[in-house]
Backbone as CSV, one residue per row, in Angstrom:
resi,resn,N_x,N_y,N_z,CA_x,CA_y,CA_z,C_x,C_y,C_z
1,UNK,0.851,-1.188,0.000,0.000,0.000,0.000,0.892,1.245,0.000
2,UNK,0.473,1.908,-0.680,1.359,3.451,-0.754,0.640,4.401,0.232
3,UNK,1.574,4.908,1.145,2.105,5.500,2.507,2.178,6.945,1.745
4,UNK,1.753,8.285,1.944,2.395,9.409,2.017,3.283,9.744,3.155
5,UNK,2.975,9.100,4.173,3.974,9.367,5.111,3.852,8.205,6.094
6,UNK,5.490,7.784,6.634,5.488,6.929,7.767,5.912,7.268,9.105
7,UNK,4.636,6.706,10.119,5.591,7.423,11.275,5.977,6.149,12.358
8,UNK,7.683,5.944,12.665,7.686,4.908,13.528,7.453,5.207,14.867
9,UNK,6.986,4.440,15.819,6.688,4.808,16.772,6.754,3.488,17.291
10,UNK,7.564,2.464,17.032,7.974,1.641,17.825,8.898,1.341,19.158
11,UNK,8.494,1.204,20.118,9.388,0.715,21.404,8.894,1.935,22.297
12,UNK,7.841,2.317,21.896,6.680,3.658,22.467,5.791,3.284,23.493
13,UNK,5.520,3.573,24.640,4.293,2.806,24.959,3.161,4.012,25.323
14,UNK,2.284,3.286,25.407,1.018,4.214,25.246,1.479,4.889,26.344
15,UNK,0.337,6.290,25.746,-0.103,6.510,24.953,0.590,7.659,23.981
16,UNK,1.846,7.283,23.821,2.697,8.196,22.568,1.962,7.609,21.486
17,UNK,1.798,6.508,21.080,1.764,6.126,19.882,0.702,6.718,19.286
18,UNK,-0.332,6.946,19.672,-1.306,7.807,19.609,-1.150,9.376,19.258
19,UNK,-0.527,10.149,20.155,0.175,11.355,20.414,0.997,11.827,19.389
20,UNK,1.912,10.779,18.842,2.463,10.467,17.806,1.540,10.913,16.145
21,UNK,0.833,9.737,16.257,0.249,9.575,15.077,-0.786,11.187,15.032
22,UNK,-1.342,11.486,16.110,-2.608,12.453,15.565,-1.418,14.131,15.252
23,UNK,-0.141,14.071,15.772,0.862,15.523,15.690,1.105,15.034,13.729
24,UNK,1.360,13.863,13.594,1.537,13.588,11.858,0.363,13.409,11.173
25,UNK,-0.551,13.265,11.578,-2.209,13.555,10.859,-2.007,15.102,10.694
26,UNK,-1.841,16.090,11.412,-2.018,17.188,11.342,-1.079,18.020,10.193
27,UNK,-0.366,17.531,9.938,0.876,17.713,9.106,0.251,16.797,7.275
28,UNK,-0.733,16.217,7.336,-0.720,15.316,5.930,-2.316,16.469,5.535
29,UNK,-2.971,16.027,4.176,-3.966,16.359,3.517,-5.005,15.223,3.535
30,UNK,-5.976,15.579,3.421,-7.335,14.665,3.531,-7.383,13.926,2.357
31,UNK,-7.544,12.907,2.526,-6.916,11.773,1.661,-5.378,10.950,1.813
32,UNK,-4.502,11.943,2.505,-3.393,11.251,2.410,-3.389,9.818,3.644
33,UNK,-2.526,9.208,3.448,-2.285,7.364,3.932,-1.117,7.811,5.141
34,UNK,-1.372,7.768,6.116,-0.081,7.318,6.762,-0.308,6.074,7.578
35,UNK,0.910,5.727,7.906,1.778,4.546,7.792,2.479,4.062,9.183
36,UNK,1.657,3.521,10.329,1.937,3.942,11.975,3.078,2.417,12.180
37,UNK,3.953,2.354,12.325,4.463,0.901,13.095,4.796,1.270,14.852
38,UNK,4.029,0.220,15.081,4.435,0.732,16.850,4.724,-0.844,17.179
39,UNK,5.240,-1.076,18.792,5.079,-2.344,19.035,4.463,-2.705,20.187
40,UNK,3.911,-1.572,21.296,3.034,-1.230,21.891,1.635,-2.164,21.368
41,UNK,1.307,-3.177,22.202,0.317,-4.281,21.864,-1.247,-3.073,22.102
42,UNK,-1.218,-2.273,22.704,-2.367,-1.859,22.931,-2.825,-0.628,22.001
43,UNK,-1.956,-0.829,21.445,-2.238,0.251,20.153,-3.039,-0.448,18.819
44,UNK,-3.237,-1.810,18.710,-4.492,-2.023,17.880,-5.630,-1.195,18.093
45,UNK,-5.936,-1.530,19.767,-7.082,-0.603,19.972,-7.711,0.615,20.291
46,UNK,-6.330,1.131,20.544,-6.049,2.211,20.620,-6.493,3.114,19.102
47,UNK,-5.357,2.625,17.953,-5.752,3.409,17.071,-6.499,3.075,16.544
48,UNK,-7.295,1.955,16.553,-8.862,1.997,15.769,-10.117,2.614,16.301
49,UNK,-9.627,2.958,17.506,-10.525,3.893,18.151,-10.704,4.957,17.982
50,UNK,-9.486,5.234,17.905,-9.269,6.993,17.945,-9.356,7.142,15.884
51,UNK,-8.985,6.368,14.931,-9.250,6.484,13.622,-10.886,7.089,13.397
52,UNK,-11.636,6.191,13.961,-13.372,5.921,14.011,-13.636,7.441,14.845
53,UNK,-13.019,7.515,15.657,-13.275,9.201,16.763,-13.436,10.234,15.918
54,UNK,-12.295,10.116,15.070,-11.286,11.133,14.250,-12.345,11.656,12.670
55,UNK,-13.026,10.322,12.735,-13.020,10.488,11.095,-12.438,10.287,10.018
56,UNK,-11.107,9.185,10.523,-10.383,9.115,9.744,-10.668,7.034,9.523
57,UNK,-10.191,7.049,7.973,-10.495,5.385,8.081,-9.322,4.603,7.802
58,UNK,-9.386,3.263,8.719,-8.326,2.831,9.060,-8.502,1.330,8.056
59,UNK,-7.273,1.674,6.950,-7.682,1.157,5.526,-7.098,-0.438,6.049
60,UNK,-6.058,-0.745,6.883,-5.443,-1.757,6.544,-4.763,-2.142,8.121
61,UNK,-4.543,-3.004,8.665,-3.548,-3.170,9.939,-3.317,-4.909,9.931
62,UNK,-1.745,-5.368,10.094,-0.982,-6.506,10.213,0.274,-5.899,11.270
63,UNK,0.280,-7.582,11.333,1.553,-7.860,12.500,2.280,-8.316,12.029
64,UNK,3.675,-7.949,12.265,5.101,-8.711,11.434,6.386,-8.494,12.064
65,UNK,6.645,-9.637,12.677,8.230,-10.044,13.362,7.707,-8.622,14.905
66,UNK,6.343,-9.145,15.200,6.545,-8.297,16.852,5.958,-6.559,16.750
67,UNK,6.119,-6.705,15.252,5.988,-5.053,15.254,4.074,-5.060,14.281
68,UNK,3.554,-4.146,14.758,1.928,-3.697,14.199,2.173,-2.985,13.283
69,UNK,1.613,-2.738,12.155,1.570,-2.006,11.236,-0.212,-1.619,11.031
70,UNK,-0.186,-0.412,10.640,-1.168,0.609,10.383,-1.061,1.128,9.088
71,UNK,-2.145,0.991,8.249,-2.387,2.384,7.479,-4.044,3.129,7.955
72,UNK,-4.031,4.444,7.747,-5.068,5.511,7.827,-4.839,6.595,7.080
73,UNK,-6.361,6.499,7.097,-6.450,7.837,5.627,-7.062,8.970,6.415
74,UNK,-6.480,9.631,6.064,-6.565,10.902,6.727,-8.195,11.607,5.805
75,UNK,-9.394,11.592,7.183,-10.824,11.561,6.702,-10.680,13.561,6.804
């Protein structure tokens, strides 16, 4: 999936990862994809919460070697 922007935020624990992601939402255009890796386990639910809060839709999320991956489109 094509990312306009990635933000790592791995070895973060809540609730940066969050904190994180909504300071680089603010920085992209409506429509644009960013691209969250954290490894913070509670950030599945974290950011599908706050995506759905936001207005923003959360196109895609996998796990790989420990680390979460995110995409969201900036609503």
């Amino acid at each position: 999936m094509n990312s306009t922007k990635i933000l790592d935020a791995k070895g973060l624990a809540c609730p940066m990862p969050i904190v994180k992601t909504k300071k680089a939402m603010k920085e992209l255009n409506t429509g644009d994809i960013l691209e969250i890796h954290a490894t913070d386990k509670g950030a599945k639910s974290d950011l599908t919460a706050w995506a759905k809060s936001g207005d923003h839709e959360l196109l895609q999320s996998e796990e790989e070697a420990d680390v979460l991956k995110f995409w969201i489109k900036k609503g």
